[in-house]
Every structure is written in structure tokens, then in C-alpha cells.
N, CA, C and O atoms as CSV, one atom per row, in Angstrom:
chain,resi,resn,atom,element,x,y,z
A,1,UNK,N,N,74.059,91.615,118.365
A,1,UNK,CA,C,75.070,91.655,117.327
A,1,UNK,C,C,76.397,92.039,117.979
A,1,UNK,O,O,76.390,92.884,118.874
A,2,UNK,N,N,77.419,91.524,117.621
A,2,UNK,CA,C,79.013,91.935,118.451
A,2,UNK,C,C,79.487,93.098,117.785
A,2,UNK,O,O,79.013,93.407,116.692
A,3,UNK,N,N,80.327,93.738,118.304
A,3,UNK,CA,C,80.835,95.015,117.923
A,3,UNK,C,C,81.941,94.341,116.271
A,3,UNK,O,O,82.398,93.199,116.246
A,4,UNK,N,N,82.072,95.010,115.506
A,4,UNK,CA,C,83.289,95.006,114.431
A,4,UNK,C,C,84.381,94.839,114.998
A,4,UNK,O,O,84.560,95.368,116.095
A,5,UNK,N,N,85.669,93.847,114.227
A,5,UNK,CA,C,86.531,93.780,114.678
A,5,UNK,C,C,87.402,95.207,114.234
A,5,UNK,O,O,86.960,96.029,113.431
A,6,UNK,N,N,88.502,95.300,114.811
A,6,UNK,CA,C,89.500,96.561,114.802
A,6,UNK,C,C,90.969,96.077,114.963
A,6,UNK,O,O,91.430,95.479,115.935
A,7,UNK,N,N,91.539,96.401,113.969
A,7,UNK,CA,C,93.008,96.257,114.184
A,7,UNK,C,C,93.516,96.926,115.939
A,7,UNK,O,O,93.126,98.049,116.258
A,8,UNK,N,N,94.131,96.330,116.637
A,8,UNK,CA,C,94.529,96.611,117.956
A,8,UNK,C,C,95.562,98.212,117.771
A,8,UNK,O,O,95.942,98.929,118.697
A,9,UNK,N,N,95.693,98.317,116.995
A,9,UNK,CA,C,97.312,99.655,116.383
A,9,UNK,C,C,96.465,100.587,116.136
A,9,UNK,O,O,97.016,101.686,116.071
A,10,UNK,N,N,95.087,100.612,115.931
A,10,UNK,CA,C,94.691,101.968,115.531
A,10,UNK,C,C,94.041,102.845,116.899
A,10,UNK,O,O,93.089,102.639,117.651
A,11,UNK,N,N,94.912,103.746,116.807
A,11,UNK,CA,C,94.975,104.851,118.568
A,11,UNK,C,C,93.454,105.521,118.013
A,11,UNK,O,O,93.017,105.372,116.872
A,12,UNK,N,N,92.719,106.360,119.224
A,12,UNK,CA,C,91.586,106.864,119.241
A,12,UNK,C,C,90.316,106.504,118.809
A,12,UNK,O,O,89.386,107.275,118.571
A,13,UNK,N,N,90.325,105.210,118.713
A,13,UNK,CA,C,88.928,104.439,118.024
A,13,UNK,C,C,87.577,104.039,118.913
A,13,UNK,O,O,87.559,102.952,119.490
A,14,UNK,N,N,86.463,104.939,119.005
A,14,UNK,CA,C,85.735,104.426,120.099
A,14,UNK,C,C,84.124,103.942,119.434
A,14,UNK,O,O,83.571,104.456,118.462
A,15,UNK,N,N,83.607,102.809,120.287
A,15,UNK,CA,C,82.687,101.911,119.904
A,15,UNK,C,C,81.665,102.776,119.832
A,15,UNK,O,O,81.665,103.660,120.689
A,16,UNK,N,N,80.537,102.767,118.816
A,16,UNK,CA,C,79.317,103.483,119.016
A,16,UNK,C,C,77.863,102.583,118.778
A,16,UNK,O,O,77.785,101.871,117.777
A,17,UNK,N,N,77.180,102.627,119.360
A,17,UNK,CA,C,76.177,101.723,118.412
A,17,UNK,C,C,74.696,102.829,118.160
A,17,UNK,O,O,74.137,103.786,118.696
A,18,UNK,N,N,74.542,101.731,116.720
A,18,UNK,CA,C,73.238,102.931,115.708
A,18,UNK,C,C,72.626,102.445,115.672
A,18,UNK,O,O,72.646,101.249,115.963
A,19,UNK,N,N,71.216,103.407,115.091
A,19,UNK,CA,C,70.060,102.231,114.707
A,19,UNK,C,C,69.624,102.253,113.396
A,19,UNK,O,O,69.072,103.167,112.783
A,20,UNK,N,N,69.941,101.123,113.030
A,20,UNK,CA,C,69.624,101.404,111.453
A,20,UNK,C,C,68.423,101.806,111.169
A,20,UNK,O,O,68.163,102.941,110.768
A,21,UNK,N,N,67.613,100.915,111.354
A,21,UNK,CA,C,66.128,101.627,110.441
A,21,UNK,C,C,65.714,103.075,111.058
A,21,UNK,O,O,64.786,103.606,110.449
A,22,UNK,N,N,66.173,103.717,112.023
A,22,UNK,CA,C,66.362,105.325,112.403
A,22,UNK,C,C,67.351,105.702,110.884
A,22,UNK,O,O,66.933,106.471,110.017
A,23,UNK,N,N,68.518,105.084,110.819
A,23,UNK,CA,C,69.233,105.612,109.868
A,23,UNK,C,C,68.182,105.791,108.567
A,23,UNK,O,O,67.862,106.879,108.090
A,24,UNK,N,N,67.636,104.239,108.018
A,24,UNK,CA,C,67.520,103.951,106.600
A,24,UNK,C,C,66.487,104.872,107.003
A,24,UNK,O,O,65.765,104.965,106.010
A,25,UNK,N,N,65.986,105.658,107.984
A,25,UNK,CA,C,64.074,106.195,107.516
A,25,UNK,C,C,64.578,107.737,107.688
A,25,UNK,O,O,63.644,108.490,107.412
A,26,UNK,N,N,65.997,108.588,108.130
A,26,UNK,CA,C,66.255,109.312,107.884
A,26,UNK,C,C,66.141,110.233,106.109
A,26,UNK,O,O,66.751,110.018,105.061
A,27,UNK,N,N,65.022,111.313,106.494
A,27,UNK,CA,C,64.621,111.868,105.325
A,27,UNK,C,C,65.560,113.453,104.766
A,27,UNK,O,O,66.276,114.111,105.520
A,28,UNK,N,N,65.377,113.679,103.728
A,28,UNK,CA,C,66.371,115.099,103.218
A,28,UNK,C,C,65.729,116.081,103.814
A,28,UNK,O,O,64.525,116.248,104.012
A,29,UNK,N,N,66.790,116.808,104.119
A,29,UNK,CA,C,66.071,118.100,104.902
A,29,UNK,C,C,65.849,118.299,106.380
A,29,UNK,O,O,65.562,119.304,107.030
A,30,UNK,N,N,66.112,116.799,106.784
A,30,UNK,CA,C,65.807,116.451,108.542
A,30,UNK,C,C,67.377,117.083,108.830
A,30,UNK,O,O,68.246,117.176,107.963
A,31,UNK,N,N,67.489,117.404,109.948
A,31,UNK,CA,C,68.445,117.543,110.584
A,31,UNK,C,C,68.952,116.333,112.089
A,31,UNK,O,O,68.224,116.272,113.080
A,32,UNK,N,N,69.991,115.661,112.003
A,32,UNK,CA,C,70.472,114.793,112.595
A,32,UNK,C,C,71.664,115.290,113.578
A,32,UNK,O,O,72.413,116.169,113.152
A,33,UNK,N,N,71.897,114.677,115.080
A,33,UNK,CA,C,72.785,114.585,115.550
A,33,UNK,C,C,73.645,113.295,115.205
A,33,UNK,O,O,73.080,112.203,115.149
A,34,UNK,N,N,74.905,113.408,114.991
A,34,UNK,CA,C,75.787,112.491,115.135
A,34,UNK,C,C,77.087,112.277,116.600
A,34,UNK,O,O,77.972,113.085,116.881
A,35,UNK,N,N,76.829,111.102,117.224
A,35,UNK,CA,C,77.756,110.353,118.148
A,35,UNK,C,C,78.987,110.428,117.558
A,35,UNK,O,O,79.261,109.673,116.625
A,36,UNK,N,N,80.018,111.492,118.107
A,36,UNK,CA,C,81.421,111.419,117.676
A,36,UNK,C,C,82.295,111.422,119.090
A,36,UNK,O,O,82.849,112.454,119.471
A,37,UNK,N,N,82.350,110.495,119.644
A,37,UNK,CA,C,82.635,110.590,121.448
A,37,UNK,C,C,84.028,111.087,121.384
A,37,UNK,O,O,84.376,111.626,122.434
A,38,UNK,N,N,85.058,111.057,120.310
A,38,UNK,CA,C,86.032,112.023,120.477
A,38,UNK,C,C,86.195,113.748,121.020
A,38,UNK,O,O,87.008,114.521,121.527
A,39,UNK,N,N,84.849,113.677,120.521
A,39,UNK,CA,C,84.503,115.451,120.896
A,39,UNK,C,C,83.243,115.649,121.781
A,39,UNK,O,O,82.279,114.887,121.848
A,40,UNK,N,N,83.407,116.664,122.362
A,40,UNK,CA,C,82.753,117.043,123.487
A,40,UNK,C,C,81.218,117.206,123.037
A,40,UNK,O,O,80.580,117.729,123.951
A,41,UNK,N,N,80.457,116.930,121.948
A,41,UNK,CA,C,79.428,117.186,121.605
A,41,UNK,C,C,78.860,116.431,120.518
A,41,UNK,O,O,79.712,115.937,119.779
A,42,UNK,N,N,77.443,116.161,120.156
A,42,UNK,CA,C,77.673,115.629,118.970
A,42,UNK,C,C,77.346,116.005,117.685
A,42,UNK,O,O,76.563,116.953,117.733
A,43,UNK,N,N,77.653,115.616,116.366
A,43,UNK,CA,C,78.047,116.698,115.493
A,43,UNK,C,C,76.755,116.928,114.739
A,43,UNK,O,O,76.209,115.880,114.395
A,44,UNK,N,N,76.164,117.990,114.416
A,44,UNK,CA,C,74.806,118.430,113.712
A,44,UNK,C,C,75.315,118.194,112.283
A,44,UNK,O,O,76.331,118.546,111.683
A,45,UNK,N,N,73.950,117.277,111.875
A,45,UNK,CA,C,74.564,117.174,110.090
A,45,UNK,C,C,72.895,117.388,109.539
A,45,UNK,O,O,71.883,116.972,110.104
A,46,UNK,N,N,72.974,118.041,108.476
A,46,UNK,CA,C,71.369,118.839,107.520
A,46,UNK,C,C,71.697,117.464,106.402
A,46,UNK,O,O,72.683,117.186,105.719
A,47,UNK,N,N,70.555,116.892,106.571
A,47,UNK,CA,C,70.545,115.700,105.318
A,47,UNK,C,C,70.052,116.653,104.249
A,47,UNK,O,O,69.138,117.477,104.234
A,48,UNK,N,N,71.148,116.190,103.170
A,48,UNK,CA,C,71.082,116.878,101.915
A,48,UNK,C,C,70.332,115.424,101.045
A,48,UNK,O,O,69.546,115.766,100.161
A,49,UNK,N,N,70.483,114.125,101.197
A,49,UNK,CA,C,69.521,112.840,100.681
A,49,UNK,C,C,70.097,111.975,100.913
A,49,UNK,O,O,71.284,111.676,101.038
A,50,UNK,N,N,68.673,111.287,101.012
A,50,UNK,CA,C,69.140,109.878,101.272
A,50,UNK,C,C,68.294,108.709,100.024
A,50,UNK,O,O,67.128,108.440,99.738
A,51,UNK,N,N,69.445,108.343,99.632
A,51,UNK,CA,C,68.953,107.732,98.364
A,51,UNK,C,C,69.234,105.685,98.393
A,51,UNK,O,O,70.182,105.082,98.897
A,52,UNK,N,N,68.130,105.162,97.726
A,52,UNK,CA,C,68.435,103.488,97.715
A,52,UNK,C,C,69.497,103.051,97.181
A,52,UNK,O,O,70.072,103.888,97.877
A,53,UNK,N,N,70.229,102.615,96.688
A,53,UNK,CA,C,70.958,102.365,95.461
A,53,UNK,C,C,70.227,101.414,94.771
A,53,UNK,O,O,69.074,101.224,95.156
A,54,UNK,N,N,70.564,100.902,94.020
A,54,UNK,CA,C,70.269,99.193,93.079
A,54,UNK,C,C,71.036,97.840,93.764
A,54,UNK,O,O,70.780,96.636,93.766
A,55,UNK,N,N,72.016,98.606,94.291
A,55,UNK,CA,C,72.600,97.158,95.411
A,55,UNK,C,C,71.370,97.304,96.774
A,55,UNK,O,O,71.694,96.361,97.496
A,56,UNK,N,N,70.829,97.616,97.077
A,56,UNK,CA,C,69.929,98.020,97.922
A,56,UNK,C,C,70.723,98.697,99.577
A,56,UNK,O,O,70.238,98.837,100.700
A,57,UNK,N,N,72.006,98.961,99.061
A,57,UNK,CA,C,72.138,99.707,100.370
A,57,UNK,C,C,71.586,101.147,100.044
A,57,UNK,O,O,71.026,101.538,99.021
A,58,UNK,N,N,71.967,101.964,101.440
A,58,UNK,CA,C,71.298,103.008,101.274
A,58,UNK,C,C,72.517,104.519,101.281
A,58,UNK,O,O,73.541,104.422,101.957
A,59,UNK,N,N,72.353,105.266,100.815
A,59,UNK,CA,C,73.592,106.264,101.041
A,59,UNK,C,C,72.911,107.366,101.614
A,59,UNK,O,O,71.790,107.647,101.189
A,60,UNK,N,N,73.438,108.038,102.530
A,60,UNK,CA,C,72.716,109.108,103.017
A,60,UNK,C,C,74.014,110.466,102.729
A,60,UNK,O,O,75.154,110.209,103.117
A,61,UNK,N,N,73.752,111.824,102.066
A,61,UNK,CA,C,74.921,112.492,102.180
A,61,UNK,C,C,73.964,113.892,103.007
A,61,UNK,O,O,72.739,113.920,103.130
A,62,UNK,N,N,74.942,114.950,103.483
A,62,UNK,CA,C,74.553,115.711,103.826
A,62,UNK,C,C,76.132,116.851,104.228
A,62,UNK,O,O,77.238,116.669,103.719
A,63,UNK,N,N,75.835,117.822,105.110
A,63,UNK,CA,C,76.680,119.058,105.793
A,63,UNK,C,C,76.429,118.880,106.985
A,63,UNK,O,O,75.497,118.429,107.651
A,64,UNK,N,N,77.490,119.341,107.166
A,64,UNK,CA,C,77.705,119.368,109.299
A,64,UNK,C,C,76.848,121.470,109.522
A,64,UNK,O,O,77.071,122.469,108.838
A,65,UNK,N,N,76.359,121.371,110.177
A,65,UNK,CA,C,75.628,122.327,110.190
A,65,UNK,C,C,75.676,122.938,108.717
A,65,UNK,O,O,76.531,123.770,108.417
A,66,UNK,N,N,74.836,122.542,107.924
A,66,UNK,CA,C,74.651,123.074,106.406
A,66,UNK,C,C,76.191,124.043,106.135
A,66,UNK,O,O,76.216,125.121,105.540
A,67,UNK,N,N,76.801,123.687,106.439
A,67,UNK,CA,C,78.778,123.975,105.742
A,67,UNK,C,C,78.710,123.355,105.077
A,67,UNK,O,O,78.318,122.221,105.352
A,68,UNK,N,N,79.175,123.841,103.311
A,68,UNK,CA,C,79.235,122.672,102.718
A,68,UNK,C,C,81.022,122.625,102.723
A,68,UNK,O,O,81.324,121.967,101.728
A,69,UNK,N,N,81.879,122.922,103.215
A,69,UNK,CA,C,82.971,122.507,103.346
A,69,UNK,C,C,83.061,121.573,103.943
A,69,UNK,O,O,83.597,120.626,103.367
A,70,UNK,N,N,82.603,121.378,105.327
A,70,UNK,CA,C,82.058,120.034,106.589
A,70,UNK,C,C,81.049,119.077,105.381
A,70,UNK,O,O,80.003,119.493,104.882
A,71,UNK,N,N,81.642,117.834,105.123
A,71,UNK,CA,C,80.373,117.154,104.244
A,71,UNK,C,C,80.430,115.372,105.110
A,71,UNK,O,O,81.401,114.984,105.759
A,72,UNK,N,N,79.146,114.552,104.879
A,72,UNK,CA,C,79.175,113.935,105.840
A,72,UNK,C,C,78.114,112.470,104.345
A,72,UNK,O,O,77.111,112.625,103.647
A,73,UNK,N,N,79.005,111.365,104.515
A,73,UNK,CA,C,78.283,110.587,103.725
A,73,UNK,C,C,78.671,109.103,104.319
A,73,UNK,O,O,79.779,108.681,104.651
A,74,UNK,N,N,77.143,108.331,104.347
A,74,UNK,CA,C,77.072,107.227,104.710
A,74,UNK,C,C,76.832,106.496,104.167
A,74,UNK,O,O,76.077,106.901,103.283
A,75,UNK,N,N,77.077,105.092,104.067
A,75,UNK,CA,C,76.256,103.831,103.092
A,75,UNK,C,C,76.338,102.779,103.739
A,75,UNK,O,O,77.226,101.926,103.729
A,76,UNK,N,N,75.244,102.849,104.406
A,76,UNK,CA,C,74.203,101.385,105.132
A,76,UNK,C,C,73.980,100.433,104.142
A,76,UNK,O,O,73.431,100.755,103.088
A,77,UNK,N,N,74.277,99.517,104.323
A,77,UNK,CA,C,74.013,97.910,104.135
A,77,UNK,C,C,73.481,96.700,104.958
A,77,UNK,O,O,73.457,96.692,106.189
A,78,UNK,N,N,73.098,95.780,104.242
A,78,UNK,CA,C,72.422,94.127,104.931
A,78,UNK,C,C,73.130,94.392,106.135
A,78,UNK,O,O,72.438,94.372,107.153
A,79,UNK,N,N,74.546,94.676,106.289
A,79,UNK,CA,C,75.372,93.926,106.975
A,79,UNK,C,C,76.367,94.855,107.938
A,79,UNK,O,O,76.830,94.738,109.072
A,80,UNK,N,N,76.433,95.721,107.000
A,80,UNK,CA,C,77.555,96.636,107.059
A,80,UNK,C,C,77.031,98.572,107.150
A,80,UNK,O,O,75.910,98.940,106.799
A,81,UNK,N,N,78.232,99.646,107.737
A,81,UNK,CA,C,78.073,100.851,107.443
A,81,UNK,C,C,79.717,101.494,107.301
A,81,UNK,O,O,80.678,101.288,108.043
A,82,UNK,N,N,79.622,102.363,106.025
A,82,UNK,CA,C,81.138,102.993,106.426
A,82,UNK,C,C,80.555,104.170,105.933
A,82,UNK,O,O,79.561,104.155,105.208
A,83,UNK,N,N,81.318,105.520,106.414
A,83,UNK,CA,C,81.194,107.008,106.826
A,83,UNK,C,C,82.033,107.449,106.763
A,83,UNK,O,O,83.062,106.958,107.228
A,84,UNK,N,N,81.972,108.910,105.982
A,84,UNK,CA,C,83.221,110.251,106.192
A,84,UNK,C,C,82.414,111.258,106.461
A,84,UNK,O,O,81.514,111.706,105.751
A,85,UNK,N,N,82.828,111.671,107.710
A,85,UNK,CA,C,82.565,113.006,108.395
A,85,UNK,C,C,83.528,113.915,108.630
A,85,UNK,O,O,84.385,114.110,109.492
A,86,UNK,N,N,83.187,114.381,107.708
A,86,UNK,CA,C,84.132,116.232,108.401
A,86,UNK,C,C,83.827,117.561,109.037
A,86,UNK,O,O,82.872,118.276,108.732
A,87,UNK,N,N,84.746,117.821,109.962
A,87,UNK,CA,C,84.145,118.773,110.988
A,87,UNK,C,C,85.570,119.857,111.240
A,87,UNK,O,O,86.700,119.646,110.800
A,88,UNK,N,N,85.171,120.922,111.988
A,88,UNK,CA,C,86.116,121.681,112.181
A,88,UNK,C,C,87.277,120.860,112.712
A,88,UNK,O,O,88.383,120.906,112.172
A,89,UNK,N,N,87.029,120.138,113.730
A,89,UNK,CA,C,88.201,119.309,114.595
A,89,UNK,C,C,88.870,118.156,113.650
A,89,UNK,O,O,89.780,117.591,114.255
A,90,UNK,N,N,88.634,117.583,112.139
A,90,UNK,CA,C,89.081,116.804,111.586
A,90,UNK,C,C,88.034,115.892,110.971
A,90,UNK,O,O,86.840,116.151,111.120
A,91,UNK,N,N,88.334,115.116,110.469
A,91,UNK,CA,C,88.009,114.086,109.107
A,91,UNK,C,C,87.582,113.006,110.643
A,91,UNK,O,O,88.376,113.105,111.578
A,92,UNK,N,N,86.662,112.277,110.780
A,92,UNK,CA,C,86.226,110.941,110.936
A,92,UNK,C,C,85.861,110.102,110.026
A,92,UNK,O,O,85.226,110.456,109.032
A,93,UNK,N,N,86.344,108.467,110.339
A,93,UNK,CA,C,85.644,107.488,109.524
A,93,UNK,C,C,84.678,106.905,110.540
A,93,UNK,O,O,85.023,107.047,111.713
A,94,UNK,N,N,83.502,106.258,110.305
A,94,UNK,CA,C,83.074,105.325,110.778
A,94,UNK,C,C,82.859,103.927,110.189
A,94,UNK,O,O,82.356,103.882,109.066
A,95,UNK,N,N,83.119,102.987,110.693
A,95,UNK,CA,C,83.415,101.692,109.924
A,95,UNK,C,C,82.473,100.512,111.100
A,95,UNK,O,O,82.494,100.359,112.321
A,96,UNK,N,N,81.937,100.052,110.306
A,96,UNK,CA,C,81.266,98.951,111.368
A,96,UNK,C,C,80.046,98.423,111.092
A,96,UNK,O,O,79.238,99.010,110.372
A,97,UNK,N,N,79.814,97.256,111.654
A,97,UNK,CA,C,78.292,96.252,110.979
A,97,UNK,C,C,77.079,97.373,110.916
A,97,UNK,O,O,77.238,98.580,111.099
A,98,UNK,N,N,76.104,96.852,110.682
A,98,UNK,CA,C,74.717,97.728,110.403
A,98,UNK,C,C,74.148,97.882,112.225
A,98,UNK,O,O,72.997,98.214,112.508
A,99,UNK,N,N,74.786,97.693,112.850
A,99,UNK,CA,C,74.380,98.171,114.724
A,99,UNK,C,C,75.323,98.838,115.285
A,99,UNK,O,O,75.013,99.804,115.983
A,100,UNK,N,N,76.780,98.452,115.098
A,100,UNK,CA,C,78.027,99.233,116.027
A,100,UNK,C,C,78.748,99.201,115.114
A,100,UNK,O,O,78.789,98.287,114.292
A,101,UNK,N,N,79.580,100.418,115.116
A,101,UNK,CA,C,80.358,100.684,114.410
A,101,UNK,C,C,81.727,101.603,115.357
A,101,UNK,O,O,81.506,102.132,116.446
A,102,UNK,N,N,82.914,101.624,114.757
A,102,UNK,CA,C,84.048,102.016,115.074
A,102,UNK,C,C,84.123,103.689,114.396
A,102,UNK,O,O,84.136,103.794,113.170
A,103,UNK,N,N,84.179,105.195,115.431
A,103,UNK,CA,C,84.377,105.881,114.892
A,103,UNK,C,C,85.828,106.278,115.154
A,103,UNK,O,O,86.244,106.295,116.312
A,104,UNK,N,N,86.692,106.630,114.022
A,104,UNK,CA,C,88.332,106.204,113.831
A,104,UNK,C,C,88.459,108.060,113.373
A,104,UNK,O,O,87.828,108.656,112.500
A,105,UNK,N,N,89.443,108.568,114.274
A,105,UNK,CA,C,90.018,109.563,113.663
A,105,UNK,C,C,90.338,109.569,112.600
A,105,UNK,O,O,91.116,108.641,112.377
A,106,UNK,N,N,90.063,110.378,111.472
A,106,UNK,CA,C,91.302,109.758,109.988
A,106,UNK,C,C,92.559,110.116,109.920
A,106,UNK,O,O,93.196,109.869,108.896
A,107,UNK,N,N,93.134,110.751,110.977
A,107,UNK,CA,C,94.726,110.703,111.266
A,107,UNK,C,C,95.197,109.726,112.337
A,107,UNK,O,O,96.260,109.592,112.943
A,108,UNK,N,N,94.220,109.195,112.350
A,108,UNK,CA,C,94.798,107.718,112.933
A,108,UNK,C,C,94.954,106.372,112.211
A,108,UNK,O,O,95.449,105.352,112.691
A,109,UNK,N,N,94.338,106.573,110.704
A,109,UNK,CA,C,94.783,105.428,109.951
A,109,UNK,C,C,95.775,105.952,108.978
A,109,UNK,O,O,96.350,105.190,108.200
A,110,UNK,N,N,96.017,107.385,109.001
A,110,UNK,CA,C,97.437,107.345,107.855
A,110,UNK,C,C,98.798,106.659,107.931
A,110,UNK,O,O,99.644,106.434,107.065
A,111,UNK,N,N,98.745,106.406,109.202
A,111,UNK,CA,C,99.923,105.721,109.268
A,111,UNK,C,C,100.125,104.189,108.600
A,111,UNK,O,O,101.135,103.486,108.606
A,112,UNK,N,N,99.092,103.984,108.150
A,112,UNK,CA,C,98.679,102.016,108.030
A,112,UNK,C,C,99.039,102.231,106.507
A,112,UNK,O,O,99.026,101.124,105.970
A,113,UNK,N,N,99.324,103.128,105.691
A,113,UNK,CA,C,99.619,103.141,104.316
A,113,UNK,C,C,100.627,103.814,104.022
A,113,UNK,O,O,100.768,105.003,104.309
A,114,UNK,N,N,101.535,103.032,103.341
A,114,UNK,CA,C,103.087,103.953,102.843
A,114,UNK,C,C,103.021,103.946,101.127
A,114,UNK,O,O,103.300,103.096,100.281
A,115,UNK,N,N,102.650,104.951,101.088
A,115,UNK,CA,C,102.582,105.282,99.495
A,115,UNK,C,C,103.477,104.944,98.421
A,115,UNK,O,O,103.359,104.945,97.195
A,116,UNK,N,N,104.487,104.631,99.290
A,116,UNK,CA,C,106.024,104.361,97.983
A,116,UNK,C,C,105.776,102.856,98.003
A,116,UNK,O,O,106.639,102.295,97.327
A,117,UNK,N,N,104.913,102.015,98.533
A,117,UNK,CA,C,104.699,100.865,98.035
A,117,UNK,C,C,103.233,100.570,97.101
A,117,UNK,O,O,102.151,101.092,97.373
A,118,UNK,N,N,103.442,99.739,96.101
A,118,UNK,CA,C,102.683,99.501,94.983
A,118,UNK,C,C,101.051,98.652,95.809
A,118,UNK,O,O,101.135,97.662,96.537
A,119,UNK,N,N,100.021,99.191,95.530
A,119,UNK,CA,C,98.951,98.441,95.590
A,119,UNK,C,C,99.246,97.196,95.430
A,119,UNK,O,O,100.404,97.073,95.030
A,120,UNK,N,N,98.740,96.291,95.558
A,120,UNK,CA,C,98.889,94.837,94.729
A,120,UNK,C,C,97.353,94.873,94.165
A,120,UNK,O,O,97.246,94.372,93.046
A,121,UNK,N,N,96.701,95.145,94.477
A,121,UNK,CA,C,95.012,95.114,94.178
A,121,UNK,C,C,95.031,95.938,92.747
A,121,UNK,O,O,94.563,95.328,91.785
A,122,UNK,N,N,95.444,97.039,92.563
A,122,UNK,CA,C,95.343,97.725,91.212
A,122,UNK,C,C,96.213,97.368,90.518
A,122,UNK,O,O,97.379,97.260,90.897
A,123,UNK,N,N,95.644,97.024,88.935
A,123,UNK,CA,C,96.971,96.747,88.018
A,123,UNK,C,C,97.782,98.489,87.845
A,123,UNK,O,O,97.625,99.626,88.292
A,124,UNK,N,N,98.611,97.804,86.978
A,124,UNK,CA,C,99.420,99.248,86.063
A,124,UNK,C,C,98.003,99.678,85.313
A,124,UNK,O,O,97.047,98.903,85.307
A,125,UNK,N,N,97.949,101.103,84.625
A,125,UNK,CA,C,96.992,101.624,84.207
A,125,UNK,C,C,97.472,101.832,82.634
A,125,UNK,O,O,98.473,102.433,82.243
A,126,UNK,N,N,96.598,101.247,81.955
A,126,UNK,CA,C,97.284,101.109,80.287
A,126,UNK,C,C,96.521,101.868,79.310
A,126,UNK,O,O,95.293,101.949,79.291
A,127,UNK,N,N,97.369,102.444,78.461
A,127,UNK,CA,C,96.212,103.671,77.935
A,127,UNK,C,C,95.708,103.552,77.025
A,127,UNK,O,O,96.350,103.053,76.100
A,128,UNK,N,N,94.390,103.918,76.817
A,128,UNK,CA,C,93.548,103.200,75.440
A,128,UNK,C,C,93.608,103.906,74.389
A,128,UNK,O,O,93.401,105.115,74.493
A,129,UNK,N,N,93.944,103.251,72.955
A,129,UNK,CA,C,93.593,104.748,72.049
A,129,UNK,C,C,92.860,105.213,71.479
A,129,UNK,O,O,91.866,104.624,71.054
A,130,UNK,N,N,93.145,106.547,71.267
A,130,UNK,CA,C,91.805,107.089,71.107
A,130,UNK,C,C,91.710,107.303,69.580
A,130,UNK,O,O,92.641,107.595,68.830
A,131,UNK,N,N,90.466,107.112,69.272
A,131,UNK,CA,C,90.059,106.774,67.834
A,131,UNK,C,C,90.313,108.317,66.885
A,131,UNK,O,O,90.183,109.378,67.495
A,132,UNK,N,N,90.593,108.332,65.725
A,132,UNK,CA,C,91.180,109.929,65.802
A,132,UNK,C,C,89.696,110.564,65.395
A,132,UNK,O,O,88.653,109.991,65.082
A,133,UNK,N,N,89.949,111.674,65.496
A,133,UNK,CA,C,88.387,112.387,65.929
A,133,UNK,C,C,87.869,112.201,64.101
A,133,UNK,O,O,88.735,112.112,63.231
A,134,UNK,N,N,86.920,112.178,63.888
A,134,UNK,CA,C,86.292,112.634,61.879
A,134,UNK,C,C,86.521,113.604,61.974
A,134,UNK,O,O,86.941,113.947,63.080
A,135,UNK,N,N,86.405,114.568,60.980
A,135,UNK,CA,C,86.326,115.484,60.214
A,135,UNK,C,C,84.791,115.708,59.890
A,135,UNK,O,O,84.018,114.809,59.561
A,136,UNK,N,N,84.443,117.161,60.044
A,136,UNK,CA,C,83.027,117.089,59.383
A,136,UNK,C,C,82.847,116.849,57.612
A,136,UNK,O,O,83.648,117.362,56.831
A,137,UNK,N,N,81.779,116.072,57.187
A,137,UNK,CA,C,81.980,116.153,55.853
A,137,UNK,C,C,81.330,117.706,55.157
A,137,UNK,O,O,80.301,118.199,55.618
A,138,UNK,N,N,82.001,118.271,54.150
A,138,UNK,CA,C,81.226,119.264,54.282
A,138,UNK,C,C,79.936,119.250,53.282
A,138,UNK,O,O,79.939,118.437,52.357
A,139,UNK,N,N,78.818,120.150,53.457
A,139,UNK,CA,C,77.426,119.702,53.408
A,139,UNK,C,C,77.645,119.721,51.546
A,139,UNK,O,O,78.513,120.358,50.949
A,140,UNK,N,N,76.601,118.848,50.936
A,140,UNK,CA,C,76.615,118.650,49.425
A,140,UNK,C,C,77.826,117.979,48.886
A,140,UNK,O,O,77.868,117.852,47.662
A,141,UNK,N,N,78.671,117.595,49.486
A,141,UNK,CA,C,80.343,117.895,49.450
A,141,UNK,C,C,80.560,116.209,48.774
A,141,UNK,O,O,81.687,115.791,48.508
């Protein structure tokens, strides 16, 4: 399988490759190392579950050494995996097919979004109204 493509502009992005069915057979309660080659080690995460969905990917969430401030969630697919890991040293994404994936500092993609410009993907948000509440009737009444 070839590695995911990557925009060439995004600084600190290094290739990793996984194994999925290690991933999809990862159970709650196991404890996992994670490949974060930015840092000198790799990062301990306590699976808190790993659940199917109905699309049939799989989501796995958990804690970086049971911190629940450090939280760490994945969702494996046919095809695909994307990831947020947080750790003392910062936020990682991982982004990439169901074998290799790209783990991306997440202060290395803030720059790719300027907030004072409008989504085009989301409309305006229009507000619905709300029906006015009843009144109880009162009892015998």
C-alpha cells in the first residue's frame, strides 16, 4: 500500500506505518504504545474502548497514561485512519490510509486556516422556532 498523500507546506510531518487488525483487535483496558517519532519515546495510551460503529469503522478512545486530560481517539476504516492525541509535549493528528499514516504536529496545521474567512462548506445557520411551551391543564379543570 503507498504512503498518504501530504500537502508539501506542512513542517514536522513524519511517515509511520500500523497494523490494522493489531489496531481493530485492540481491547479496553489493554494498554498500548503509540509511534510519535517527533518525541523521544513512544506515547503510553490505557484503552478506555474500542467500539464498531454501524458504518463499520472502528473508534478506539482512551488516555495517555490513564490522564484523562491527555485523551487519545482513533477511527479506523476500509480505507482510511484519522487520530487526536494529546500529550504533555502537544496535540498530534494522525491522518493516513488503514497501513501508513502521517503523524502531523497540530501546530503545524494552524496555519492552513484563517478564520476571518467564511467556510464555503457550511451554510449560514438559521434559527428554528420554537414551538411555545403548553401550559399544564389543570387537573378536573
Amino acid at each position: 500500500m503507498h504512503s498518504p498523500h501530504l500537502s508539501p507546506n506542512v513542517e514536522g510531518a513524519k511517515l509511520v506505518r500500523f497494523n490494522p487488525a493489531r489496531l481493530k483487535a485492540i481491547q479496553a483496558g489493554e494498554r498500548i504504545e503509540l509511534p510519535v517519532p517527533q518525541l523521544t519515546d513512544p506515547v503510553a495510551v490505557e484503552v478506555k474502548s474500542n467500539d464498531t460503529l454501524a458504518s463499520g469503522n472502528v473508534s478506539i478512545k482512551g488516555h495517555v497514561n490513564d490522564n484523562r486530560i491527555y485523551s487519545f481517539i482513533l477511527t479506523l476504516g476500509e480505507s482510511s485512519m484519522f487520530a487526536t492525541l494529546g500529550t504533555p509535549n502537544g496535540i498530534f493528528n494522525i491522518r493516513g490510509n488503514s497501513e501508513h499514516a502521517w503523524v502531523i504536529p497540530a501546530k503545524a496545521l494552524e496555519g492552513h486556516v484563517d478564520p476571518d474567512v467564511a467556510d464555503f462548506r457550511v451554510s449560514e445557520a438559521q434559527e428554528i422556532p420554537r414551538e411555545p411551551e403548553q401550559q399544564p391543564t389543570p387537573a378536573g379543570g
